[in-house]
TISE-191228 format. One record per residue: x, y, z of N, C-alpha, C, O in turn; residue in three letters. Coordinates in pm, whole numbers, padded with zeros to 5 digits, always signed. Atoms other than C-alpha are relative to their C-alpha. Example, Ala and Ser with C-alpha at 12.3 -4.5 7.8 and 13.67 -1.06 7.14 Angstrom:
+00089-00119+00000+01230-00450+00780+00090+00120+00000+00194+00118+00066ala -00082-00119-00006+01367-00106+00714-00077+00109+00073-00026+00220+00090ser 
REM end
This chain:
-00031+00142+00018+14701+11524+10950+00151-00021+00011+00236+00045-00049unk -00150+00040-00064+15022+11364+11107+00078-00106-00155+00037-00217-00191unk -00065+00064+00112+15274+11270+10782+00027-00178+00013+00067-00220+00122unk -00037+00167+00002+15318+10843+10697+00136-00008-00058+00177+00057-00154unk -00097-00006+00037+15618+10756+10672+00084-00153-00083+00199-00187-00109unk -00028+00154+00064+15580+10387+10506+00024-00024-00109+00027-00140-00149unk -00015+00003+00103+15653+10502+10189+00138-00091-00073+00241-00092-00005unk -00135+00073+00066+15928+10291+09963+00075+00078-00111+00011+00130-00202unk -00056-00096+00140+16159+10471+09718+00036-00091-00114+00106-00192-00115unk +00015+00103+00091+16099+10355+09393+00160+00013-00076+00211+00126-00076unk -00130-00075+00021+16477+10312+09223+00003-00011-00170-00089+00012-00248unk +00012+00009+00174+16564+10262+08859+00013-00118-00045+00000-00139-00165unk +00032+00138+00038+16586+09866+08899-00116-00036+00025-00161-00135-00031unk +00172+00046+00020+16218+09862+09003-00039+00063-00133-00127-00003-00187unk +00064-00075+00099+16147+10089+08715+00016-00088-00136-00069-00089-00224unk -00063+00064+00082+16354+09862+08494-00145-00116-00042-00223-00106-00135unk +00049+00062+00023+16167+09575+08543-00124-00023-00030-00168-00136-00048unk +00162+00022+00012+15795+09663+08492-00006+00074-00149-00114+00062-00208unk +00023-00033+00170+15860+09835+08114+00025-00116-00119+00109-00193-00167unk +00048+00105+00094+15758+09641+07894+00129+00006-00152+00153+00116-00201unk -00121+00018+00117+16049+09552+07591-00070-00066-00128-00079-00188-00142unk +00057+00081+00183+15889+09469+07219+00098-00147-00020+00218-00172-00009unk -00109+00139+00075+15984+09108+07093-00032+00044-00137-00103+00133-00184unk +00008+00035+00174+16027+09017+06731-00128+00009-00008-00161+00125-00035unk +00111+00027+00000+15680+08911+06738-00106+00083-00002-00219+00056-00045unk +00101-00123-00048+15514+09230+06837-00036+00071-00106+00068+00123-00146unk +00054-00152+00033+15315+09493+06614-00047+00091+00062-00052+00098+00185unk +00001-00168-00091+15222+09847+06674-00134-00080+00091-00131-00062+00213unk +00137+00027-00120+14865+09674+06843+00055-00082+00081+00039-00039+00195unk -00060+00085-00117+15044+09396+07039+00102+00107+00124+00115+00102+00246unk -00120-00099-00113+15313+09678+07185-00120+00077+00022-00062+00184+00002unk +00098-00071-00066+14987+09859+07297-00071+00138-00073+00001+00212-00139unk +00033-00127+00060+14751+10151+07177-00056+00074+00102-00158+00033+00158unk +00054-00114-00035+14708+10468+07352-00080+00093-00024-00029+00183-00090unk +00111-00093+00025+14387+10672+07338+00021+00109+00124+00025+00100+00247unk -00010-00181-00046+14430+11060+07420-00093+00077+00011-00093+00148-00089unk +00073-00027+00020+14152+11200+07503+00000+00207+00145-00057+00230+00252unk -00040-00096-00064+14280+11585+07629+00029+00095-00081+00024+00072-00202unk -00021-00096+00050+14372+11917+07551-00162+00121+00001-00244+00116+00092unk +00108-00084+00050+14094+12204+07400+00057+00142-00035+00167+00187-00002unk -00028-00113+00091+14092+12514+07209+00036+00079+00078+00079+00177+00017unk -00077-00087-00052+14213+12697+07484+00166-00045+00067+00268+00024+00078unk -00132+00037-00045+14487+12482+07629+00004-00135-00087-00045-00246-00067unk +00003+00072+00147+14577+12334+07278+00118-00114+00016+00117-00228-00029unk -00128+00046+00004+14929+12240+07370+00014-00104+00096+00115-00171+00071unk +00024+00088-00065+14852+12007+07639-00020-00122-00080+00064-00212-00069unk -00028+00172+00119+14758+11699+07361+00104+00025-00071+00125-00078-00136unk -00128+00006+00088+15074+11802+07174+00118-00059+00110+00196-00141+00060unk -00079+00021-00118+15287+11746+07510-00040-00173+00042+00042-00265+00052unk +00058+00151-00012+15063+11417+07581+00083-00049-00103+00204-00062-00083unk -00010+00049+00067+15083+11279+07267+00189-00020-00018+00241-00127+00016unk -00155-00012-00024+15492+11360+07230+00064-00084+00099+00162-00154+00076unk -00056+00098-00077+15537+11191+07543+00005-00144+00026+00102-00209+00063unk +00074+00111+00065+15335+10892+07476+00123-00063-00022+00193-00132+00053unk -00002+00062+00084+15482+10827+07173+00180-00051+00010+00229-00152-00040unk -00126+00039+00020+15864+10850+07250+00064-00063+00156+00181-00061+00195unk -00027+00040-00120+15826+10690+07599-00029-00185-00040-00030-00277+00042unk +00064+00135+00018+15709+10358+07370-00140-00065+00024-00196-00083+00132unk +00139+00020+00015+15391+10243+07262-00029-00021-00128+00011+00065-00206unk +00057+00041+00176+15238+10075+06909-00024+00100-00055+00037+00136-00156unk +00092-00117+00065+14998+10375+06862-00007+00066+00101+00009+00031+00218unk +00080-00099-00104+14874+10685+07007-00147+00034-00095-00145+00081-00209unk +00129-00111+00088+14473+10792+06903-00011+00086+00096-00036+00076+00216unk +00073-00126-00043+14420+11118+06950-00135+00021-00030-00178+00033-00145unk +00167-00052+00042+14032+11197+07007+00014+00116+00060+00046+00109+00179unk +00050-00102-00081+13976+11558+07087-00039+00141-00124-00033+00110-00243unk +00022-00115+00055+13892+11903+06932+00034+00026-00130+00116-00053-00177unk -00096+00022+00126+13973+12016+06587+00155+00063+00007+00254-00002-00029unk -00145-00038-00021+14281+12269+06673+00053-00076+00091+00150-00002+00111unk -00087+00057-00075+14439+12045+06915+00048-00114-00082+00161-00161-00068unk +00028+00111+00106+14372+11776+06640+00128+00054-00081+00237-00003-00088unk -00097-00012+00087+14560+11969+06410+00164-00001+00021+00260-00042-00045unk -00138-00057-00053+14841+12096+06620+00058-00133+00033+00177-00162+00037unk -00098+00165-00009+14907+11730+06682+00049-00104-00056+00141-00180-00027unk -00111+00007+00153+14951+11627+06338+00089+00071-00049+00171+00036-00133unk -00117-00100+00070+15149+11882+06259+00148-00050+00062+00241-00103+00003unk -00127+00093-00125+15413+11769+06566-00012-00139-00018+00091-00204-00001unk -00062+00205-00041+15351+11358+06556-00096-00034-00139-00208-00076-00110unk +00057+00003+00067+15228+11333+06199-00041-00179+00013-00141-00220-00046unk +00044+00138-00046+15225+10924+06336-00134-00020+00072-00204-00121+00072unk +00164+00040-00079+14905+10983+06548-00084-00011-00073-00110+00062-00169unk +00156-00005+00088+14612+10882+06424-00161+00040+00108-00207-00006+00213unk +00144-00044-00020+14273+11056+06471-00136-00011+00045-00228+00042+00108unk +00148+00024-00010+14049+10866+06423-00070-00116+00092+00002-00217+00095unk +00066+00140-00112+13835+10601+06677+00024-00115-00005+00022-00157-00120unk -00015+00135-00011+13898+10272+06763+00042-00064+00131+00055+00008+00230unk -00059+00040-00128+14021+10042+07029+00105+00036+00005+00168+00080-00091unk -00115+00010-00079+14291+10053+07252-00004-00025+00135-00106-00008+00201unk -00081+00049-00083+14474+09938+07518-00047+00061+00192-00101+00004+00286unk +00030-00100-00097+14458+10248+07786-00035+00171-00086-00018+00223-00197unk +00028-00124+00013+14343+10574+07807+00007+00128+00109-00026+00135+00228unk -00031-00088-00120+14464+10930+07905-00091+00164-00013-00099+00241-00109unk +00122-00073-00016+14209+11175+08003-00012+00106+00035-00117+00087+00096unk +00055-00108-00017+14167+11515+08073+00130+00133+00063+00125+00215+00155unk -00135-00093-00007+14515+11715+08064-00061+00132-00086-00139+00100-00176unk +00037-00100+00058+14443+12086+07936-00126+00039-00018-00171+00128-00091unk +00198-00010+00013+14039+12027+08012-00045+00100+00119+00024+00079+00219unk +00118-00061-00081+13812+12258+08225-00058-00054+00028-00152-00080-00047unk +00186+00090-00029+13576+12048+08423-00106+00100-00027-00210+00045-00064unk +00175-00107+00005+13289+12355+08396+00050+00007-00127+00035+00128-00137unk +00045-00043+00116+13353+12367+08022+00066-00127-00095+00148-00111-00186unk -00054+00108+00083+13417+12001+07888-00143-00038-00041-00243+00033-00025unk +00129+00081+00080+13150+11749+07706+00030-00137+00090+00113-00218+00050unk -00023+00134-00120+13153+11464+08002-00037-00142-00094+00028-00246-00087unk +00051+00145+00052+12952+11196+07771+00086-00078-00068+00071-00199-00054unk -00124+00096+00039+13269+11070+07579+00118-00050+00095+00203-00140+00088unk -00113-00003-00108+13474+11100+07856-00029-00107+00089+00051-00198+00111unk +00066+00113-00068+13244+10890+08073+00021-00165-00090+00056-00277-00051unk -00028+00151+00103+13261+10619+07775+00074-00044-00005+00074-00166+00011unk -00123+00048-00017+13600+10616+07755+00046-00065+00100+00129-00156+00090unk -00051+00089-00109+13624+10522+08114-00108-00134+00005-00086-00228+00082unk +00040+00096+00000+13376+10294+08045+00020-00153-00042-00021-00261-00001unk -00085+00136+00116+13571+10057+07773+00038-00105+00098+00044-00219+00052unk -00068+00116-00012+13716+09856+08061+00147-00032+00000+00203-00139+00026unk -00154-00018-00029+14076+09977+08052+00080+00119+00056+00045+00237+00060unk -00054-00114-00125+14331+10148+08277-00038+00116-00076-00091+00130-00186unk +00027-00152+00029+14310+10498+08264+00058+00072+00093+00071+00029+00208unk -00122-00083-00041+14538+10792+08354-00122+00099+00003-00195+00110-00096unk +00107-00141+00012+14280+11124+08494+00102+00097+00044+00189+00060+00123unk -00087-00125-00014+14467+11447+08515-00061+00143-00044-00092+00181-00157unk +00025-00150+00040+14375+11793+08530-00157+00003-00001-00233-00026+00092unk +00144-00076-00057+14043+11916+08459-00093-00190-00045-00198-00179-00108unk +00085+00147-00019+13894+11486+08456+00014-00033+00127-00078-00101+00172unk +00041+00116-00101+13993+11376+08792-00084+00023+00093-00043+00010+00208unk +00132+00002-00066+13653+11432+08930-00116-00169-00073-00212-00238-00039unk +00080+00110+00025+13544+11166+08737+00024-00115+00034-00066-00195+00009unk -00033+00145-00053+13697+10865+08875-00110-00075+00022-00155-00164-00049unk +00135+00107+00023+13402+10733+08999-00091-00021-00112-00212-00040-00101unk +00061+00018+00123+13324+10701+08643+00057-00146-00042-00005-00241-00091unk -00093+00163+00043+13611+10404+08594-00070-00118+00036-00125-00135+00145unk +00028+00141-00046+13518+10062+08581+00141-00065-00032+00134-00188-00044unk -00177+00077-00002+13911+09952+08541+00057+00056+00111+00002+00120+00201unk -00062-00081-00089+14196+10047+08717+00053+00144-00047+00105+00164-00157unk -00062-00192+00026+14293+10472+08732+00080-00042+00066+00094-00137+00143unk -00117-00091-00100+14579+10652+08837-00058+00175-00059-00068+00240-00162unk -00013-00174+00023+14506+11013+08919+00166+00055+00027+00251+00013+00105unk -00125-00050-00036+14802+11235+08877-00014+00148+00025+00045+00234-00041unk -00048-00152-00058+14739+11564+09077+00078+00010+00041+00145-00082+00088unk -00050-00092-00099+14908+11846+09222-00060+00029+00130-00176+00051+00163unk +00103-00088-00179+14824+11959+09578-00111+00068+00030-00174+00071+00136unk +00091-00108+00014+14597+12208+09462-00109-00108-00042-00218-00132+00010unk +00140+00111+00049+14396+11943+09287-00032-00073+00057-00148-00104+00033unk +00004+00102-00072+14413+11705+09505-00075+00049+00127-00128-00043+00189unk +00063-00056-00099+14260+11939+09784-00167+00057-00087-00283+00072-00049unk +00159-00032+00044+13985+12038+09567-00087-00136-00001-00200-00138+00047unk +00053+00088+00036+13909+11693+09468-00040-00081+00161-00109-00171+00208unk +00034+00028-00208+13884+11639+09856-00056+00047+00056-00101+00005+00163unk +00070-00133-00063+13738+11928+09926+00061+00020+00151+00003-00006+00257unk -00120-00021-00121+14044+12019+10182+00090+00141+00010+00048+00214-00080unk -00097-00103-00037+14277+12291+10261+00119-00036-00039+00197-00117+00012unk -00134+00048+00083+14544+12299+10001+00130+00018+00087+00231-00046+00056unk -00110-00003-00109+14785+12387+10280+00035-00100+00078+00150-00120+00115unk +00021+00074-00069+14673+12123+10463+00024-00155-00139+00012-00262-00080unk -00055+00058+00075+14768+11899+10162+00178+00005-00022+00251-00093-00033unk -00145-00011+00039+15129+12056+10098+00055-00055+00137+00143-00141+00138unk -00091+00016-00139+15225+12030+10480-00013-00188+00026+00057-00226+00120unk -00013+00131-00003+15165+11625+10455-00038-00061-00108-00133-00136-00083unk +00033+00066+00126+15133+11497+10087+00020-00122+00007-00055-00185-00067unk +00003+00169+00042+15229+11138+10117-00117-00032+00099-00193-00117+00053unk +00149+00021-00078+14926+11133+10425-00068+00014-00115-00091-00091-00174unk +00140-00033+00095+14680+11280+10167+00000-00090-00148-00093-00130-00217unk -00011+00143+00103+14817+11038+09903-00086-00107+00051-00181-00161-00007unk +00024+00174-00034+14739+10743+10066-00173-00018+00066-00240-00122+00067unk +00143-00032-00029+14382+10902+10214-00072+00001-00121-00177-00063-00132unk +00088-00005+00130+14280+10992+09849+00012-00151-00049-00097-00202-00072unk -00004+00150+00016+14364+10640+09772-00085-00069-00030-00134-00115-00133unk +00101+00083-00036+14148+10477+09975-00131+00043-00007-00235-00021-00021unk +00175-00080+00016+13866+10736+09966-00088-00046-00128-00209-00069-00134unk +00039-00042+00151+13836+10725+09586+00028-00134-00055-00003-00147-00174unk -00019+00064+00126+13963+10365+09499+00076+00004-00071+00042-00075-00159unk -00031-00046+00103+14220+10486+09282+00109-00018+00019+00117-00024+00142unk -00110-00016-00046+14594+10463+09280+00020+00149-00031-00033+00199-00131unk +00014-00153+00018+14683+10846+09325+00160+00017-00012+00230-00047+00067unk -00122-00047+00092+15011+10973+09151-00005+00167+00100-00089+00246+00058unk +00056-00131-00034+15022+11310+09390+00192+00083-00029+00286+00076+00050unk -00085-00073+00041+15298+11525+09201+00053+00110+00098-00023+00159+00181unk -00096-00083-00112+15609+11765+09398+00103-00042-00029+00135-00113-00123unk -00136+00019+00039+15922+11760+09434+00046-00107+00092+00160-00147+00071unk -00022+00175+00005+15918+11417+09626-00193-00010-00045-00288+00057-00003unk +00100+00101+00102+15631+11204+09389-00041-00048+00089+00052-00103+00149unk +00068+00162-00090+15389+10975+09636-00063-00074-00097-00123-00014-00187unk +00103+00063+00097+15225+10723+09444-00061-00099+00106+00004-00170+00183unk +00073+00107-00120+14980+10525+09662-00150-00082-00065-00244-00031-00126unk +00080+00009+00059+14774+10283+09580-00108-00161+00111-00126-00155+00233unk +00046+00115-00106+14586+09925+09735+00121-00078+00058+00181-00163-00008unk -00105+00061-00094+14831+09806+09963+00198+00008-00073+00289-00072-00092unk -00118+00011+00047+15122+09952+09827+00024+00187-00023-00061+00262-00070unk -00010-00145-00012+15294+10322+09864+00175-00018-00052+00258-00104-00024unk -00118-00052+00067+15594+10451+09679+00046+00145-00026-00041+00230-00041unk -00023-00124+00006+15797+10756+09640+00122+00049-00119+00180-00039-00182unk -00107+00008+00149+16050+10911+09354+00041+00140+00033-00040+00227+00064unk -00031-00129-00028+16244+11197+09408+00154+00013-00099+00218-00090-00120unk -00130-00015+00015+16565+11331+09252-00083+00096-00183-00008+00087-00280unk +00014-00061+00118+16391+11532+08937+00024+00186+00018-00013+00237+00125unk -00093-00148-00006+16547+11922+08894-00086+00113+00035-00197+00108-00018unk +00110-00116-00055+16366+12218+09034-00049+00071-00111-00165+00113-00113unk +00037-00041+00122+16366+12348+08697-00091-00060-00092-00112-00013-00204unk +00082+00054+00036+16112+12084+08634-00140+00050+00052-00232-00031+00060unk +00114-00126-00067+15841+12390+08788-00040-00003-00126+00042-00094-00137unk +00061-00056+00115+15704+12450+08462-00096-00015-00098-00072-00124-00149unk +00093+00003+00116+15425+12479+08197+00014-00099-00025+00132-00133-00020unk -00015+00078+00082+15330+12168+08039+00041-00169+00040+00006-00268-00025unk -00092+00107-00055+15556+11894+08270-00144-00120+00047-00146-00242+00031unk +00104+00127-00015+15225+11717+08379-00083-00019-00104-00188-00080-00082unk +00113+00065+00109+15054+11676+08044+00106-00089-00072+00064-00181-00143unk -00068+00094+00006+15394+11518+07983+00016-00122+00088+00018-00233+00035unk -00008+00097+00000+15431+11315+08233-00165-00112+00027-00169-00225+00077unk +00119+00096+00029+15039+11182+08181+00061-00100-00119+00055-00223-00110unk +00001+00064+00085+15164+11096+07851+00117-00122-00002+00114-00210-00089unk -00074+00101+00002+15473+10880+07968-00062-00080+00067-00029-00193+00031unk +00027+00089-00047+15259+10708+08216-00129-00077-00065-00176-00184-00026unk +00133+00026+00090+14951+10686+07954+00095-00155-00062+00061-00271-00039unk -00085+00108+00080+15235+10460+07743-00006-00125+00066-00063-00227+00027unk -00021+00110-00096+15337+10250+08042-00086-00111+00012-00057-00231+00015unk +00105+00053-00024+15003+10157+08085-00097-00068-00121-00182-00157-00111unk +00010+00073+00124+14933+10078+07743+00069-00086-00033+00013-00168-00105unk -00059+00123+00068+15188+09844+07671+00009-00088+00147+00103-00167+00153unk +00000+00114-00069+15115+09649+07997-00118+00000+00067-00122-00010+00189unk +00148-00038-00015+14717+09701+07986-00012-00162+00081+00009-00171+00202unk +00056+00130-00039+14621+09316+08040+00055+00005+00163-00035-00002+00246unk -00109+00018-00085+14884+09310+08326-00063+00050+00098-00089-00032+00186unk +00032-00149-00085+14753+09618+08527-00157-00037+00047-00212-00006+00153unk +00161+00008-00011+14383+09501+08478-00012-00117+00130-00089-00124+00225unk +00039+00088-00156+14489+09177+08704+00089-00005+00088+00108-00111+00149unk -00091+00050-00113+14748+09243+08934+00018+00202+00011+00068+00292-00056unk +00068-00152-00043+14596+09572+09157+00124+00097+00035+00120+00219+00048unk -00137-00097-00026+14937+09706+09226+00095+00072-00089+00154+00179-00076unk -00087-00063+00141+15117+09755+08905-00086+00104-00051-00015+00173-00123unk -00067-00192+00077+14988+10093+08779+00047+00034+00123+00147+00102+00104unk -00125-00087-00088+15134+10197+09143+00114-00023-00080+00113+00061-00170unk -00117+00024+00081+15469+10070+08974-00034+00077-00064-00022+00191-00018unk -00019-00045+00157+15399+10182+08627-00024+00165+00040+00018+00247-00042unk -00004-00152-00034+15316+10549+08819+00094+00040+00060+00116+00162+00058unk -00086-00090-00047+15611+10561+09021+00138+00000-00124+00235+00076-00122unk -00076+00059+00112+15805+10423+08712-00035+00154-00137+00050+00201-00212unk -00050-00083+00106+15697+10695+08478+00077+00087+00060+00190+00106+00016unk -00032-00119-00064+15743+10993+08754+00212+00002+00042+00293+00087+00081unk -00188+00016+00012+16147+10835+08746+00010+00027-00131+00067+00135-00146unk -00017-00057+00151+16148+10876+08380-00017+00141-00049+00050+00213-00124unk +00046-00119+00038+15972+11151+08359+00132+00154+00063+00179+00246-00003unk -00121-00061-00122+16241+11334+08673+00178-00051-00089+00281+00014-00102unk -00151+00023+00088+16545+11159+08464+00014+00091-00114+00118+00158-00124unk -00004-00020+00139+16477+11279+08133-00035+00184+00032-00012+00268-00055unk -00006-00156+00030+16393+11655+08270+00174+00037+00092+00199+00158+00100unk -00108-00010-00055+16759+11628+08465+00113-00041-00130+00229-00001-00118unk -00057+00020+00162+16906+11520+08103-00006+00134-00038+00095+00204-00049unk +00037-00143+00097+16715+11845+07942+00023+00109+00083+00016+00226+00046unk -00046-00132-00061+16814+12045+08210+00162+00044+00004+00185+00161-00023unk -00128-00007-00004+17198+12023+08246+00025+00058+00129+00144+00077+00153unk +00021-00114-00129+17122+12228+08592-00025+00150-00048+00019+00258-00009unk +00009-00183+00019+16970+12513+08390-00115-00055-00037-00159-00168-00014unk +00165+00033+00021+16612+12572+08232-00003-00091-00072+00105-00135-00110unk +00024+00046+00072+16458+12369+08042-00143-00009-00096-00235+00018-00020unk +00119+00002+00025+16152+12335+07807-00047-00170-00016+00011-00278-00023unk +00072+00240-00035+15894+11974+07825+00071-00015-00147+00161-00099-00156unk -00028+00057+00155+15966+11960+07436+00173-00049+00019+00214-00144-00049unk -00121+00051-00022+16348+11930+07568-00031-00107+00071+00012-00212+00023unk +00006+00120-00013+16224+11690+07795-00049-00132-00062-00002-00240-00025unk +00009+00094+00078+16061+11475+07551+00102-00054-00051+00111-00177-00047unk -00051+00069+00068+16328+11442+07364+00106-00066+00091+00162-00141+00011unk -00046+00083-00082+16531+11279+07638-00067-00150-00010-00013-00240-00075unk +00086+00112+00010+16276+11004+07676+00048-00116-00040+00089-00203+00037unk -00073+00104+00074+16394+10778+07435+00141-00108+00046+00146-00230+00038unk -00088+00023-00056+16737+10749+07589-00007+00006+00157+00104+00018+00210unk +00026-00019-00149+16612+10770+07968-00052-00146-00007-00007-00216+00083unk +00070+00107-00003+16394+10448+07868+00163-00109-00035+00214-00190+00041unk -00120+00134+00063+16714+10238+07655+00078+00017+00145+00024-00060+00225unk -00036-00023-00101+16915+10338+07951-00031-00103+00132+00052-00156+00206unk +00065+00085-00142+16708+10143+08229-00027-00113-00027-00016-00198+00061unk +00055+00126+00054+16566+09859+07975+00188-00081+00020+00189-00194+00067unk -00098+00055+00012+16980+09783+07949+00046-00054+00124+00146-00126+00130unk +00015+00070-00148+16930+09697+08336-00015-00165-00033-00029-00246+00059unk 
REM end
């Protein structure tokens, strides 16, 4: 497949303007609630990385639904999450999961509620489960399985296979690298400039959880105007690329360093 080259580069005044800013007026449910529904007893640290990113990328609430050790390990780190069921806003789905060894029937429900939803990792097979709007956020590798393609044949033209999974699936597709495509119904974007040292363990269950936020505090928004999670996906994958070029200094870094960037990567762009 011959590479597209119609992509737009998303900058940090588009990014500016689609995050959502708390008024006076707002509580934690009006600024949006995030439901987490990721991790498992083998890849535990994946909802600790979610949830972390979530919470300091802005957002009312985060619920965590999942396992009991991932449960725990995520009170222990964001003793603010809460546990237990209820509504919310958006939901982010399947970071640190095994498709051959998950429990699909909550998972299916969740996409059933009726609000955006973020699939990553071992969920985005389920898309055709959504009745809102998704963003998948694979890698190449996933993104060729979920195609059933030749992951080579993915790396050698990723913004093509962006914009094919797209349309195949419905979906705006988030396809992660070291340039970002985000493609979605009539609208393609790209984000580049995040540190090579952003290779590592953990960086996409973070940035699910900055774009899980995004999408929570501008749920209504997203549900009627088909283009904004593209935005709000190429908008985290700049945050997400800022804030690991913060925690890197041009050396390693760990996600827990990039979390804590976050905070100041967001005030930073809102002062746009």
């Amino acid at each position: 497949m011959s590479e597209v080259t119609d992509f737009t580069a998303w900058t940090s005044a588009d990014a500016a303007s689609v995050i959502a800013v708390p008024r006076p007026e707002d509580d934690k449910y009006s600024r949006g609630v995030l439901g987490i529904r990721t991790g498992s007893d083998r890849y535990p640290g994946a909802a600790v990385l979610g949830v972390e990113a979530a919470l300091r990328t802005g957002v009312g609430m985060v619920r965590y639904v999942g396992p009991a050790r991932p449960s725990d390990l995520v009170l222990q780190r964001r003793p603010e999450a809460v546990t237990a069921p209820g509504r919310v806003q958006a939901w982010l789905i399947g970071s640190g999961m095994d498709a051959d060894h998950r429990e699909d029937a909550p998972l299916i429900a969740a996409l059933d509620e009726g609000v955006p939803s973020v699939l990553d990792g071992g969920a985005l097979d389920l898309v055709r489960h959504a009745t809102s709007p998704v963003v998948l956020t694979p890698h190449f590798r996933e993104l060729a399985r979920l195609l059933d393609t030749d992951p080579g044949e993915v790396a050698l033209a990723p913004a093509s296979w962006a914009r094919r999974a797209s349309d195949e699936l419905g979906a705006t597709v988030l396809l992660k690298g070291t340039t970002t495509y985000v493609a979605g119904p009539g609208i393609a974007l790209s984000v580049t400039g995040a540190p090579a040292w952003l290779a590592t363990a953990g960086a996409g269950d973070a940035l699910g959880g900055v774009l899980g936020a995004l999408l929570a505090t501008r749920s209504t928004d997203a549900a009627a105007d088909e283009q904004l999670p593209a935005r709000l996906a190429a908008t985290a994958a700049l945050i997400h690329g800022h804030a690991a070029a913060r925690a890197s200094a041009g050396g390693p870094l760990t996600i827990l360093d990039l979390c804590a960037q976050l905070p100041s990567v967001v005030a930073d762009l809102v002062r746009q």
